[in-house]
VEXMAR-198284 format. One record per residue: x, y, z of N, C-alpha, C in turn; residue in one letter. Coordinates in Angstrom, 1 decimal, decimal comma. Atoms other than C-alpha are relative to their C-alpha. Example, Ala and Ser with C-alpha at 12.3 -4.5 7.8 and 13.67 -1.06 7.14 Angstrom:
<nodes>
0,9/-1,2/0,0/12,3/-4,5/7,8/0,9/1,2/0,0/A
-0,9/-1,1/0,0/13,7/-1,1/7,1/-0,8/1,1/0,8/S
</nodes>
This chain:
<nodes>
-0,3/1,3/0,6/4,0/-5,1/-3,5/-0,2/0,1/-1,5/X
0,4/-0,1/1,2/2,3/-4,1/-6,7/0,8/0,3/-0,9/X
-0,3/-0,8/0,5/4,7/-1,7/-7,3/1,9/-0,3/-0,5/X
-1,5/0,9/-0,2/7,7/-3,9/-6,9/0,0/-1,2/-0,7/X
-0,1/1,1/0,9/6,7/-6,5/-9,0/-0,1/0,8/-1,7/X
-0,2/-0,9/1,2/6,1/-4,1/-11,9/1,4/0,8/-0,3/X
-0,7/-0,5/0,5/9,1/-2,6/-11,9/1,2/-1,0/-0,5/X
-0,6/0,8/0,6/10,9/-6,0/-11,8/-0,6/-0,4/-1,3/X
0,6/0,9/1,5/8,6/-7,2/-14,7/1,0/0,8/-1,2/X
-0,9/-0,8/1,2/10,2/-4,0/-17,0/1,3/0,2/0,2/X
-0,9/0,1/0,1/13,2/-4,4/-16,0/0,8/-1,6/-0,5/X
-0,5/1,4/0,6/13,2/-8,6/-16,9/-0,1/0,7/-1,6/X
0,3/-0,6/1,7/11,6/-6,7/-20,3/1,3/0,3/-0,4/X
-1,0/-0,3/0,6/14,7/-5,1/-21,0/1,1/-0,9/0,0/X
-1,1/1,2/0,1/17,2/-7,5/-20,0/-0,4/-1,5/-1,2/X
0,3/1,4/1,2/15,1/-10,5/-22,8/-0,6/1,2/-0,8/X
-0,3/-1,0/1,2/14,5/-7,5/-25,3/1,0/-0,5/-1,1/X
-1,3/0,1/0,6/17,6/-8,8/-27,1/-0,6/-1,2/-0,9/X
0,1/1,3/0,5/16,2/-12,3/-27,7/-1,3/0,5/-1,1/X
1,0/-0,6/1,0/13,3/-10,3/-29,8/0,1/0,7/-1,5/X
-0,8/-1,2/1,1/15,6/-8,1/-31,9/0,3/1,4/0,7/X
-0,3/-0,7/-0,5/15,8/-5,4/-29,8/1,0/0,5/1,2/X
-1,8/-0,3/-0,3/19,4/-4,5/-28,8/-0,5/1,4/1,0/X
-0,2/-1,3/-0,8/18,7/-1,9/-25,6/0,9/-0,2/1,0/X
-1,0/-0,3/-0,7/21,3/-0,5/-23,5/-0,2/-0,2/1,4/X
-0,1/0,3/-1,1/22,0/-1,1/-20,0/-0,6/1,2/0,6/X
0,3/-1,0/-0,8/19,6/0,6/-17,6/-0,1/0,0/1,3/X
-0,1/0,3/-2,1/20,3/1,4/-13,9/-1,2/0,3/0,2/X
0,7/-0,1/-0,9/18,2/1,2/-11,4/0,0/1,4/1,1/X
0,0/-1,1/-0,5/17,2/4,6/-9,8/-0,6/-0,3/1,5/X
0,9/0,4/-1,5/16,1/3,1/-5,9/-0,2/1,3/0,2/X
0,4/-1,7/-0,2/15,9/7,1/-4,9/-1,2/0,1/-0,4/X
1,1/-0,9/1,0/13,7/8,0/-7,6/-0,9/-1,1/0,0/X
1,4/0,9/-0,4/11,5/4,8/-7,0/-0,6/0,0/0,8/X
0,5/0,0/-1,4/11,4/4,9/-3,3/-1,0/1,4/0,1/X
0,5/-1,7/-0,2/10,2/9,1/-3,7/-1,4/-0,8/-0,5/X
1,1/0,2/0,5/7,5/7,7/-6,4/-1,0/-0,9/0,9/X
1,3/0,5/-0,4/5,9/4,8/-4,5/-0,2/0,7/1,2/X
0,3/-0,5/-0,8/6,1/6,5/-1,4/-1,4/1,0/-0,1/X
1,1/-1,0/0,2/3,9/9,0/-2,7/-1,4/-0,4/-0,7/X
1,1/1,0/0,6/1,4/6,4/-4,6/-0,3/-0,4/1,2/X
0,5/0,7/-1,1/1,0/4,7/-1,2/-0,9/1,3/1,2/X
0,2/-1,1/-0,5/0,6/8,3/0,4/-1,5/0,1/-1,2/X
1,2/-0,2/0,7/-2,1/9,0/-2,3/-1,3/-0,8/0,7/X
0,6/0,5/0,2/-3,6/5,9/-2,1/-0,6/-0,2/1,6/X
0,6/-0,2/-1,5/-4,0/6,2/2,0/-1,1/1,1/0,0/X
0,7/-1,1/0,2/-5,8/9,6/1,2/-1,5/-0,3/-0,6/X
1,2/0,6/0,3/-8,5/7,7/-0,7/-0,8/-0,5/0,7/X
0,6/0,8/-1,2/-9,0/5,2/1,7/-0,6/1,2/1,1/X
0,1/-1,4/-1,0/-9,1/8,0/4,5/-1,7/0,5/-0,3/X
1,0/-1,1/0,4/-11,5/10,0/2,4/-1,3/-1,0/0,2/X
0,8/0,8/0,4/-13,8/7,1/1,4/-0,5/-0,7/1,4/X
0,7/0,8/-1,4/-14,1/5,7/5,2/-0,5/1,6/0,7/X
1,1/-0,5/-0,1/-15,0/8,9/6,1/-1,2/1,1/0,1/X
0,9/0,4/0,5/-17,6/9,2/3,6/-1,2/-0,9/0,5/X
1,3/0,8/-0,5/-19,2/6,5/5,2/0,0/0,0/1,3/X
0,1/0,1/-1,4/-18,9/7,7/8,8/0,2/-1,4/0,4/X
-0,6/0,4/-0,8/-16,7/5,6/9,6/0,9/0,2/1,1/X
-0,7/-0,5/-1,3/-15,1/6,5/13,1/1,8/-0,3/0,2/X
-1,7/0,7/-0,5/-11,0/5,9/13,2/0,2/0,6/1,1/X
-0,8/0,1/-1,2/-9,3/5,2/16,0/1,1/-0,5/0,2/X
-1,3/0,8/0,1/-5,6/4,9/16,6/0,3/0,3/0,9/X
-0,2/0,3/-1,4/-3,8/3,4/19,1/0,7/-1,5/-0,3/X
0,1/1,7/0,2/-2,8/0,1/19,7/-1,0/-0,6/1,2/X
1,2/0,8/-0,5/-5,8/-2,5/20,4/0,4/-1,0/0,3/X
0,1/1,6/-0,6/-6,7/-5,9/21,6/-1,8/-0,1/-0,9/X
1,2/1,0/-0,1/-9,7/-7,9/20,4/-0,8/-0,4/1,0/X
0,6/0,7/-1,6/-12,1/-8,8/22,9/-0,7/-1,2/-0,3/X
0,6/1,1/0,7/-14,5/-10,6/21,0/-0,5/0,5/-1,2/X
0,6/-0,2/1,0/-16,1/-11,0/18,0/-0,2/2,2/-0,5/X
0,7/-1,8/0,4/-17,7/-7,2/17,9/0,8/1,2/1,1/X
-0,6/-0,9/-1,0/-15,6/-5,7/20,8/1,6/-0,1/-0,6/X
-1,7/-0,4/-0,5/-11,7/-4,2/20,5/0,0/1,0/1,1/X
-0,3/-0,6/-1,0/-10,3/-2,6/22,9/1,7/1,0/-0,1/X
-1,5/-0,8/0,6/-7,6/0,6/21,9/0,1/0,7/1,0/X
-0,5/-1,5/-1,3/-5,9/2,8/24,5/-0,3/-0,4/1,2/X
0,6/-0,1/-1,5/-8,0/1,4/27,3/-1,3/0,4/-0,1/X
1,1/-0,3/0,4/-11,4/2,5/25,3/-0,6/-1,1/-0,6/X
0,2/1,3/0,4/-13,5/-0,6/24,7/-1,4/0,9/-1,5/X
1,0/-0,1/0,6/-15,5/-0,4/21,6/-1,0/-0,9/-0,8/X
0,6/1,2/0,5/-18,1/-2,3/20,2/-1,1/0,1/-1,1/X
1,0/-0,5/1,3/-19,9/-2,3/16,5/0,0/-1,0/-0,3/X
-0,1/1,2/0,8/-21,0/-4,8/13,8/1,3/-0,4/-0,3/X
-1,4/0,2/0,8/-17,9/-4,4/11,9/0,9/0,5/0,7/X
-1,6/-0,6/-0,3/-14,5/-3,5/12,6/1,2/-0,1/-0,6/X
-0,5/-0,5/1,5/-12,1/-2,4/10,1/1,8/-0,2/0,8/X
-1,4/-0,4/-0,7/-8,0/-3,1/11,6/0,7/0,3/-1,3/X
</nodes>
């Protein structure tokens, strides 16, 4: 979302540029070459996460879950139950 509001922001920049004094040329829009970049910032930025949960022995589990209660989910058919729980 970050990464899509920032590129609209520099691209309103260029289009009101003009009302400043600065006369810049018409610049396309590269979707390709943005889709490659954030993909790979989001890819990074999962890698962080990743690393940093577990850093703190945190246990992942994927699957699809249920809630049971409060401190219980329930993925795969494996009930688990901790203080926290991270979806």
């Amino acid at each position: 979302k970050k990464l899509f509001y920032t590129a609209a922001a520099h691209a309103e920049m260029v289009e009101t540029a003009k009302g400043y004094g600065l006369d810049l040329p018409h610049v396309p829009f590269d979707w390709e070459g943005f889709k490659e970049r954030r993909d790979a910032y989001i890819e990074r930025l999962n890698g962080i996460y990743k690393g940093n949960l577990a850093k703190a022995e945190v246990e992942h589990i994927e699957g699809f879950g249920k809630l049971v209660d409060k401190k219980t989910v329930e993925v795969n058919g494996r009930r688990v139950t901790a203080e926290n729980i991270l979806i």
